[in-house]
N, C-alpha and C positions, 0 to 999 in steps of 0.2 A: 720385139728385139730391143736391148740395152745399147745404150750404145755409151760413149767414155770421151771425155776432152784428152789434152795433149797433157792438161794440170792435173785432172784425174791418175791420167796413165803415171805421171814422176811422181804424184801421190804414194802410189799404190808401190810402186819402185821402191823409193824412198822406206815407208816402211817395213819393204822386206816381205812384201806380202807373195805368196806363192799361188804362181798361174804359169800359163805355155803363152808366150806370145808370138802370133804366129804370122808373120809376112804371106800373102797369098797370091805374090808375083811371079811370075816366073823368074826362073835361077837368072838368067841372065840381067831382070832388074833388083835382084836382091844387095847385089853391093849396093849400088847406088842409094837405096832405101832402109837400108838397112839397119835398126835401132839395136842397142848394145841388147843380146842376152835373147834375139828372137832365134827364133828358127824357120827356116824357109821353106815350106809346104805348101807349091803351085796347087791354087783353086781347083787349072786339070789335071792336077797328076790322078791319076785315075785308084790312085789308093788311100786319096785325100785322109777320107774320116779314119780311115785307120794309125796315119799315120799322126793325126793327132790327138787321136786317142792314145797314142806310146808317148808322144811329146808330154799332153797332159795328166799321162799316169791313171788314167779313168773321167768316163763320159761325164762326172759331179763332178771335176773339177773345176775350174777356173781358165778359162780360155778366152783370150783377148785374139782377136783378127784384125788385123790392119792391110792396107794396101798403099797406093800413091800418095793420092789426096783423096779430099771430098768429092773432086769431080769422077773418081773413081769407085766403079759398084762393086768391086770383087768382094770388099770387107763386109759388105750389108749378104750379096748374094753366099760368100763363107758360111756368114753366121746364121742365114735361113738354112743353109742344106746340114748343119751340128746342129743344130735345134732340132731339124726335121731327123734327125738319124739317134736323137735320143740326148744329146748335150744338156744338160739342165742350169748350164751356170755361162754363155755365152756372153762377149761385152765384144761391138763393134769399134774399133777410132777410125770414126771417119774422117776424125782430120789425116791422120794418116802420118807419113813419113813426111811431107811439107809442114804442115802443122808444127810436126816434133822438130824440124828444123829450124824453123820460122821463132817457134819459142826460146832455142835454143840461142838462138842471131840477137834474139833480142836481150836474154840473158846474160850476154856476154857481152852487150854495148852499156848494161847499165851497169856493169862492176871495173 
């Protein structure tokens, strides 16, 4: 499994590059975690791979999974069950929504 920093992730942003990035909280912690441009697709929703398979437009896409933080497995156990179901371009942030925060705190203390 691939996995992606928080630098990676506004990398990849930045240049416009096309992927589904996928929140795998449940709805009720998706506001709070929620990074500009994802979509929120609970780990249980029980239509999971399907539903980001339409997010991602097809299984060779480009799919980024994230969750809380790193003390959080949902983004590692996502990106095993789209691999396992046929994904071939999978990228975990395990830092997560803290991470993207954290970077973001710090961004804005040094301008």
């Amino acid at each position: 499994m691939k996995t992606l920093s928080a630098q990676e992730l506004k990398s990849m942003q930045d240049r416009s590059e096309q992927f589904a990035l996928i929140n795998v909280l449940p709805a009720k912690q998706f506001e709070e975690t929620a990074i500009s441009g994802a979509w929120n697709i609970p780990l249980d929703d029980p239509n999971f791979i399907s539903r980001v398979e339409q997010a991602a437009g097809s299984r060779r896409n480009t799919v980024v999974v994230y969750c809380a933080g790193p003390q959080c497995p949902a983004s590692r156990q996502a990106a095993q069950r789209l691999e396992a179901a046929g994904f071939t371009n999978v990228l975990a942030f395990e830092g997560g929504a803290l991470a993207w925060q954290e970077m973001h705190n710090m961004a804005g203390a040094n301008s």
